[in-house]
KESE-98677 format. One line per 10 residues: number of its first residue (from 1); their letters; for each residue x, y, z of C-alpha. Coordinates in steps of 0.5 Angstrom, whole numbers, plus 500, padded with zeros to 3 digits. Example, Ala and Ser with C-alpha at 12.3 -4.5 7.8 and 13.67 -1.06 7.14 Angstrom:
<nodes>
1 = AS = 525,491,516; 527,498,514
</nodes>
This chain:
<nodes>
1 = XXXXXXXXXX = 508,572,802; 502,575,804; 502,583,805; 501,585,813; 494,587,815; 496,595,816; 498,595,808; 492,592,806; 488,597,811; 492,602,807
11 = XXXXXXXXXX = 490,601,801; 482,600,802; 483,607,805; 486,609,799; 481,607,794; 475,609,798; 479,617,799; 479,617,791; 472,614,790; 469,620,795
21 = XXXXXXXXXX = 474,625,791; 471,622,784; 464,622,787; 465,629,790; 469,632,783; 462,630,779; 457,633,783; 461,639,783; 462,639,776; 458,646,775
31 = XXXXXXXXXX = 463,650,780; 469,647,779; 468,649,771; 472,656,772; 478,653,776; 478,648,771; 478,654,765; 484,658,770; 487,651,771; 488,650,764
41 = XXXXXXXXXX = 490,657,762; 495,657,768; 498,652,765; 499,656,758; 501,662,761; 506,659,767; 512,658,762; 512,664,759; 511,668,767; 517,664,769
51 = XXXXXXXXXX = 521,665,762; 520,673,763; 521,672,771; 528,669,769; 529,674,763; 529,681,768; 533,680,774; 531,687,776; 527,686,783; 530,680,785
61 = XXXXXXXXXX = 530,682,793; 521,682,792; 520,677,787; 512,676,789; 512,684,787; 515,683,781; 512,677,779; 505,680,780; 508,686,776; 510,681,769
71 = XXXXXXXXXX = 502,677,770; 499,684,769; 504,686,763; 501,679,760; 494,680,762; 495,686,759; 498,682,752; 493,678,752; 487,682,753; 490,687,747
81 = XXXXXXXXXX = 491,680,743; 484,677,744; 481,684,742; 485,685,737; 483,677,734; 475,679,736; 476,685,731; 479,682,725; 477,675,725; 471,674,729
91 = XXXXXXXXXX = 466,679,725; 468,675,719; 467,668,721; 460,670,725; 458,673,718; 460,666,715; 457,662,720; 449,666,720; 450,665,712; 452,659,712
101 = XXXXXXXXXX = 446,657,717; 441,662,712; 444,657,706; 444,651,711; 436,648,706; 439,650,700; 445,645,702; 443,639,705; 437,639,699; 444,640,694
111 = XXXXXXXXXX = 448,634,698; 442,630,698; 442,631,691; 450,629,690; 448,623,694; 442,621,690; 446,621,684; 452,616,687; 446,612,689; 444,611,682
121 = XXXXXXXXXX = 451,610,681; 451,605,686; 445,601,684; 447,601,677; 454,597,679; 452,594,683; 448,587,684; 442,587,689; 443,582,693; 449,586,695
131 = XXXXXXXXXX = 446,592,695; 441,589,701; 447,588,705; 451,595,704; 444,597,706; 442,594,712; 449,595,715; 450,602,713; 442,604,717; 445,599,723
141 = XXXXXXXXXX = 451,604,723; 447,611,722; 441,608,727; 448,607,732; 451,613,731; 444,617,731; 443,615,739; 450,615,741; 450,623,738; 443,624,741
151 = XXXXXXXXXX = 445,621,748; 452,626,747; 448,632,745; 443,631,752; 448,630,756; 451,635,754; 445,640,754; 444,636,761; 451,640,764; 451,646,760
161 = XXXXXXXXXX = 444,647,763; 447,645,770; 451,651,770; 447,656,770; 451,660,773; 457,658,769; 458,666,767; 458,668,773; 463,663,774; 467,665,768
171 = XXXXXXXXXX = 467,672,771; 472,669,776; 477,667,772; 482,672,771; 482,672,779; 483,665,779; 488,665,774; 492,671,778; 493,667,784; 495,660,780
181 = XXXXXXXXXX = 500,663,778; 502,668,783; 502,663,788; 504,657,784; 510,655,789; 506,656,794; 500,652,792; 504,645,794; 507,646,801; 500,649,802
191 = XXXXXXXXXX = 497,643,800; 501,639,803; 501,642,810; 494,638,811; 496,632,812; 500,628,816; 507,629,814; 508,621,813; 504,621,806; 507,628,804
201 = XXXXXXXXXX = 513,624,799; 506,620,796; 501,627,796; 507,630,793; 508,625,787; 501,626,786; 501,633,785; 507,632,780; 504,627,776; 497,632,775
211 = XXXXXXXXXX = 502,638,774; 506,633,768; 500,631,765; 496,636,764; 500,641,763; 503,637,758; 496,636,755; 492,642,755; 498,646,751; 499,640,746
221 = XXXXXXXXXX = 492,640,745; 492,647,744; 499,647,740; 495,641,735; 489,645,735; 492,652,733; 496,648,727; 490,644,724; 486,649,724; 491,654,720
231 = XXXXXXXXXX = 492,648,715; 485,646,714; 483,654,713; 489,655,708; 488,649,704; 480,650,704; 482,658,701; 487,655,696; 481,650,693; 476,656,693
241 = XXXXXXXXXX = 471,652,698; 467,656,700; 467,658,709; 473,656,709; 475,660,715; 468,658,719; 470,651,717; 478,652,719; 476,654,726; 471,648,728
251 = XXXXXXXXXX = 476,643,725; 481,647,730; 476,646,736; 474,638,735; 482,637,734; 481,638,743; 478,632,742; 483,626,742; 483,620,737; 476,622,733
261 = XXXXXXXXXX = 475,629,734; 480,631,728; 474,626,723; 469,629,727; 472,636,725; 472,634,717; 464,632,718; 462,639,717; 467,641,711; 466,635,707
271 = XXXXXXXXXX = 458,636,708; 460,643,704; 463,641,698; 458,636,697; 453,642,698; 457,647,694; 462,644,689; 462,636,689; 468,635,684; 473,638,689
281 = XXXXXXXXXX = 470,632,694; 476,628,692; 480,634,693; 478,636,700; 478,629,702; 485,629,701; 486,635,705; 484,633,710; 486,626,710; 493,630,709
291 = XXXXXXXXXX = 493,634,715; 491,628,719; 497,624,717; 502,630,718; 499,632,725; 499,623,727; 507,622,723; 510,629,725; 506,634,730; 503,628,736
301 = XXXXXXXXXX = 509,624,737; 513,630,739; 508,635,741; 503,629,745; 510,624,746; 510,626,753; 503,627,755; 499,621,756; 503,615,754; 497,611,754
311 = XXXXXXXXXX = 494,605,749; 489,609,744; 484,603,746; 485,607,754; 483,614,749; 477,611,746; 474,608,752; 476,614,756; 472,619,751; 466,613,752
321 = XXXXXXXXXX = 466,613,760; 467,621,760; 461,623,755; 457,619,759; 458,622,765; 459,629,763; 458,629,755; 463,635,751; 467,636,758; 468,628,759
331 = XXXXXXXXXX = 470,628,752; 475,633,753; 478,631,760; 477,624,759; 484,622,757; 488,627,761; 484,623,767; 485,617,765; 493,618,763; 493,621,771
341 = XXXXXXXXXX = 490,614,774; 495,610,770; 501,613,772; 499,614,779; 497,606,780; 504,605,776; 507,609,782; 503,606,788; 504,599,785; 511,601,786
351 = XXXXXXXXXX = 511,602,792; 507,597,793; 513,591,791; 519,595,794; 516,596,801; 514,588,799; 521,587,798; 524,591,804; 518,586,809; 521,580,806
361 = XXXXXXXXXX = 528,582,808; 526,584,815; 523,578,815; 529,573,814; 531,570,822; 538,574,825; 541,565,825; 539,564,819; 543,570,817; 548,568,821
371 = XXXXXXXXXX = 548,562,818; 548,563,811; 555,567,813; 558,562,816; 557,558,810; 560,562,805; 565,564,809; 567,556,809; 567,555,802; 571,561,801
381 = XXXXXXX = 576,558,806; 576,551,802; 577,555,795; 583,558,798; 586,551,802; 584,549,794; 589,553,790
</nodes>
């Protein structure tokens, strides 16, 4: 049975709204940067504001007031954390970073050594018709991944350069970050009281949904970073490879990136082992193939289990699309946003069938009913006159 007219319209409408959202989100990526920082630190902060709202039941009468009051005390926390964290860590690490960066020569001239020795290795085992195969696969692949990182770093600079008055912006994030979680229950019905009151239960869906999702994802994220980080900066110390801490921040920071971010954040520390001590390669590898295997066995079923759900193959194509339009941002927002159309297309599709299902029922004619009652009612006549 085909759809009525006005379903149809509805759903033509309904694409159209999003492509105009999706083209207005994009080309006011540069503004919405703070509220996308105060959006994901909302969503960190939100579960211990409630916690603490719950945990003292003084001012229960001036529940605004009192919840204004425990978003200051964490502010407070929170700001003496991050100076706390500046002084004995930051120093330290930018120390490592600037020797690492004088030391960068003299290490890629060592791993180039370390490579040019394995080569020789290599052409000594191996036969030469194999060797030209090996080759020229290997330069296809570095020529690929040469532009697809030099395409990723330009648009990348493109957004960055973009946002120029991104510090300005940044500036607004403890104000911004304030109100979301001040005023997060009120966020909705006010969102909501925009439009018409037929669409509320759908609008509130949606809202649901981007809440479950993201919240999900940026604290998994952070929880996943935060682990691997700590791992590969221990296990790099006990093999004594040199700028471990350095090396366990970057691996912490790619962990954002889903899927391909933890390999690209063993780049750099597999680099230096080369460059400084090639004999515990073997060794780090291991590390941080250990480290992944943990966090892909253990930590990402129970942390992530309920963030996404979607097929890694969904992941990659999202983290693809994403840099295209928007380099390290669409890297990192690509699958949460992908997560969220899924779910909202599986909801709008279920819509879809029960209300195909309600149409088809209205649709059966009052006498073929009556009918169809009449004629159950015969059989059970004739069953009973049976027995």
């Amino acid at each position: 049975m085909t759809s009525p007219p006005f379903k149809v319209n509805r759903l033509i409408w309904f694409l159209v709204g999003a492509i105009v959202v999706c083209v207005l989100l994009y080309q006011l990526r540069s503004a919405i940067v703070p509220f996308i920082v105060g959006g994901a630190l909302a969503y960190v902060l939100a579960p211990f504001v409630s916690w603490l709202e719950r945990l003292l039941p003084w001012m229960s009468s001036r529940s605004g007031l009192k919840r204004a009051l425990l978003i200051g005390f964490i502010f407070i926390v929170v700001a003496l954390s991050v100076i706390a964290a500046v002084v004995a860590v930051i120093p330290p690490t930018i120390a490592e970073l600037r020797h690492f960066i004088e030391l960068l020569p003299q290490l890629m001239k060592q791993s180039s050594a370390t490579f040019q020795k394995w080569n020789a290795q290599f052409e000594a085992g191996v036969p030469p018709e194999m060797q030209v195969l090996i080759r020229d696969s290997l330069h296809d692949a570095g020529e690929a991944l040469r532009g697809m990182a030099k395409g990723f770093i330009l648009r990348t600079v493109e957004v960055i350069a973009s946002t120029f008055n991104l510090l300005v912006g940044l500036a607004m994030v403890p104000l911004i970050l304030f109100y979301l979680l001040k005023d997060k229950e009120k966020l909705t019905p006010g969102m909501l009281s925009l439009l018409p009151r037929e669409w509320h239960r759908h609008a509130r869906q949606v809202i649901i949904t981007i809440n479950t999702v993201l919240g999900a994802y940026v604290r998994g994220q952070l929880m996943l970073g935060l682990a691997v980080g700590v791992a590969v900066t221990i296990g790099l110390w006990i093999l004594g490879v040199r700028f471990a801490p350095a090396l366990g921040l970057v691996a912490g920071i790619f962990e954002l990136v889903p899927i391909i971010g933890p390999w690209l954040g063993a780049i750099p520390g597999i680099f230096v082992v080369l460059a400084t001590a090639p004999e515990k390669f073997i060794w780090v590898a291991l590390l941080y193939l250990g480290v992944q295997l943990v966090e892909n066995t253990i930590l990402v079923p129970r942390i992530q289990s309920e963030a996404l759900d979607i097929h890694p193959l969904v992941v990659l194509a999202s983290l693809v699309i994403g840099s295209e339009f928007a380099g390290l941002w669409g890297f990192i927002l690509g699958p949460p946003l992908a997560a969220i159309l899924y779910r909202l297309h599986m909801y709008f599709l279920s819509v879809w069938n029960s209300d195909d299902a309600m149409d088809q029922e209205r649709a059966i004619p009052p006498d073929e009913e009556e009918s169809e009652d009449e004629l159950h009612n015969d059989d059970a006549e004739e069953v009973s006159t049976d027995r």
